[in-house]
C-alpha positions as a Markdown table, in Angstrom:
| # | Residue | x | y | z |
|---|---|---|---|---|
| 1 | Unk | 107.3 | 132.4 | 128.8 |
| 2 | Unk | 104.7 | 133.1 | 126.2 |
| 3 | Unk | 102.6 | 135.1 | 128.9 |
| 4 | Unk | 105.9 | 137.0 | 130.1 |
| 5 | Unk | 107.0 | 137.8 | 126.6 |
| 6 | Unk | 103.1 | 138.0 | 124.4 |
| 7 | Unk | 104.8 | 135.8 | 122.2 |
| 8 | Unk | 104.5 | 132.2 | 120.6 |
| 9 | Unk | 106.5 | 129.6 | 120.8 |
| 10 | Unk | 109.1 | 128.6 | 118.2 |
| 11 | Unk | 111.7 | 125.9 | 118.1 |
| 12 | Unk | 115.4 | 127.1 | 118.0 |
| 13 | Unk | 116.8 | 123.3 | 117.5 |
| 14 | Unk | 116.0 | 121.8 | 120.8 |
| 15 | Unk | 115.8 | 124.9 | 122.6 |
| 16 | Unk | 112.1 | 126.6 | 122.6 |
| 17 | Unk | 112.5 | 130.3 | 122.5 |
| 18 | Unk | 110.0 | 133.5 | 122.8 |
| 19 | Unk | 110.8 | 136.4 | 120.1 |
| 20 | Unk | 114.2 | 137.4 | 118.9 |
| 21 | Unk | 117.6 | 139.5 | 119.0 |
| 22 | Unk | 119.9 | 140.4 | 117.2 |
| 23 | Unk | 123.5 | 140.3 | 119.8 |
| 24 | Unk | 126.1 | 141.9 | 119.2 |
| 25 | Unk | 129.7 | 141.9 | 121.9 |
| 26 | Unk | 131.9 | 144.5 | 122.4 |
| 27 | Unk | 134.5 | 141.9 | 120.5 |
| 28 | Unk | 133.0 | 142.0 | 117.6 |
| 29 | Unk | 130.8 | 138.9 | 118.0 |
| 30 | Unk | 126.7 | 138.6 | 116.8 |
| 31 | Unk | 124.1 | 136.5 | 115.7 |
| 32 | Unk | 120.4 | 136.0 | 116.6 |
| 33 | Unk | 119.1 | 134.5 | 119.9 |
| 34 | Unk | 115.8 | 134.2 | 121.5 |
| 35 | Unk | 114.5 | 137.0 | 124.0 |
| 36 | Unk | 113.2 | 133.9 | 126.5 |
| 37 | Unk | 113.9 | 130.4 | 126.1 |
| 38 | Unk | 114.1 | 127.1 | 127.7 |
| 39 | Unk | 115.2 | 123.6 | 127.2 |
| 40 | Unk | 113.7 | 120.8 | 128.4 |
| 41 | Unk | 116.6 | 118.4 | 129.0 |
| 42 | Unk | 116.3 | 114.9 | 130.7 |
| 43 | Unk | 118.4 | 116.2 | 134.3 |
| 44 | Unk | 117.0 | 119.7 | 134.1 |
| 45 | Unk | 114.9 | 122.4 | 132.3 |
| 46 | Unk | 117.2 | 124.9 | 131.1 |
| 47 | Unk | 116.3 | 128.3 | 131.3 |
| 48 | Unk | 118.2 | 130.8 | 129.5 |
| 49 | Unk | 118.6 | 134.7 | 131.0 |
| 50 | Unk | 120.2 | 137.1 | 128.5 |
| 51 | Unk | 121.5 | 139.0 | 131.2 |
| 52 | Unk | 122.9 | 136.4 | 132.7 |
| 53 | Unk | 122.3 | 134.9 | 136.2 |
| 54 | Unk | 123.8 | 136.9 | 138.5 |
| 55 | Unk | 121.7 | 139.7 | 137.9 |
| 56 | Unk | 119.1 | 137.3 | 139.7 |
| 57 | Unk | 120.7 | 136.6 | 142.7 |
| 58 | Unk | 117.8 | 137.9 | 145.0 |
| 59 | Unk | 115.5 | 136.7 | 143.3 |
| 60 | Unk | 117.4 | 133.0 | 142.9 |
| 61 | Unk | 117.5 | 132.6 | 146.7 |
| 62 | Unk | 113.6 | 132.4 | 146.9 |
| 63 | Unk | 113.1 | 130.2 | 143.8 |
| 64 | Unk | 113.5 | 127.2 | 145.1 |
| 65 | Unk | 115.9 | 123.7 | 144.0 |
| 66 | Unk | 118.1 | 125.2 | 141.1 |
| 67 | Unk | 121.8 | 125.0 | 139.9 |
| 68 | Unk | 123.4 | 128.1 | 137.3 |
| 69 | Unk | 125.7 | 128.7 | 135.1 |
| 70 | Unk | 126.6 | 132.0 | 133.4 |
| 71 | Unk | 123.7 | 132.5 | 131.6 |
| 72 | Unk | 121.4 | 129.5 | 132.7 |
| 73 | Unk | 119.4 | 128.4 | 135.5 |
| 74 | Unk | 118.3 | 124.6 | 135.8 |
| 75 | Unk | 115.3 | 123.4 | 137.4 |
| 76 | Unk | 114.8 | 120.0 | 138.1 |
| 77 | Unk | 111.6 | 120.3 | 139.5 |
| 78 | Unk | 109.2 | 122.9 | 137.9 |
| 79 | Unk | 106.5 | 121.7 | 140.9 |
| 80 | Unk | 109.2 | 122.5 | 143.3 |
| 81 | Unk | 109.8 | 126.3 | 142.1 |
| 82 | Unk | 108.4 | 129.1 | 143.3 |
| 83 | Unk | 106.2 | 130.1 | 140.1 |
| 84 | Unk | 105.9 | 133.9 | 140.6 |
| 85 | Unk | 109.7 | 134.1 | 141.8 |
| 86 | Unk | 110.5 | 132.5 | 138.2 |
| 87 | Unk | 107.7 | 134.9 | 136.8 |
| 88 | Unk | 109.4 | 138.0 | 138.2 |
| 89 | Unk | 113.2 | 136.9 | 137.0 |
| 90 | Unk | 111.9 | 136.3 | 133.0 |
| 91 | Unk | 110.0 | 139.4 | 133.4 |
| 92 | Unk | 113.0 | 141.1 | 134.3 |
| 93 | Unk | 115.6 | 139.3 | 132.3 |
| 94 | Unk | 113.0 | 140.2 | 129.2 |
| 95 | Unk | 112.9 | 143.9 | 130.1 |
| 96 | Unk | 116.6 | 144.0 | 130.0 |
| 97 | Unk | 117.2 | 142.7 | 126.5 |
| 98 | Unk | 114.1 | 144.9 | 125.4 |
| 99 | Unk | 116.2 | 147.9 | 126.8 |
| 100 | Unk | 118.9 | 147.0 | 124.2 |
| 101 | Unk | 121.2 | 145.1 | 127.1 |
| 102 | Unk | 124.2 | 146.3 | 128.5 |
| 103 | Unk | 127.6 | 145.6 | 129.7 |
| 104 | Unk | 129.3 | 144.8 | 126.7 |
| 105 | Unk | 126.1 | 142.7 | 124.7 |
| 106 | Unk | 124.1 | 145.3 | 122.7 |
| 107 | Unk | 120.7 | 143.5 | 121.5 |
| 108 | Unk | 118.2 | 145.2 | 119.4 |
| 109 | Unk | 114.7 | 142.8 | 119.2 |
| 110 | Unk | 113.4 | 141.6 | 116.3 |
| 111 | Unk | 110.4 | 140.0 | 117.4 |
């Protein structure tokens, strides 16, 4: 993540997360997130995806062992994942929230 996003690492809580954003939903909602981030939790490593996981789907059927929710993929296995297929969804998950988002979550970075 910190070769994806060119920045360093910095704990949000448990969750480790690459650069900032300011969210904001159609309803109203905001706060500050990371751009990347992942948790590393004893079933899985949770990776976080701004734009949610369905805009992976592709790309999710050539990762390898994973489960999803909305907005997170979990890896049991990081040996078992296909690297660059990982690679490829932050990189595109990144651009996304660096393009100020879209349906209904307007982000604007802030690191």
């Amino acid at each position: 993540m910190r070769e994806v996003s060119g920045r360093e690492p910095v704990r949000w809580g448990t969750i480790i997360g690459f650069g900032s954003c300011r969210y904001r939903y159609a309803t109203g909602t905001e706060g500050e997130t990371a751009l990347l981030a992942f948790a590393p939790r004893r079933a899985a490593t949770t990776v976080y995806l701004l734009d949610g996981v369905a805009a992976h789907t592709e790309a999710l059927a050539q990762l390898g062992p994973h489960t999803t929710g909305a907005g997170c993929l979990y890896l049991k296995s990081l040996a078992d994942a296909d690297l660059d297929v990982l690679r490829g969804i932050l990189m595109r998950s990144l651009a996304w929230a660096e393009a100020g988002g879209s349906e209904g979550m307007a982000l604007e970075v802030t690191s």
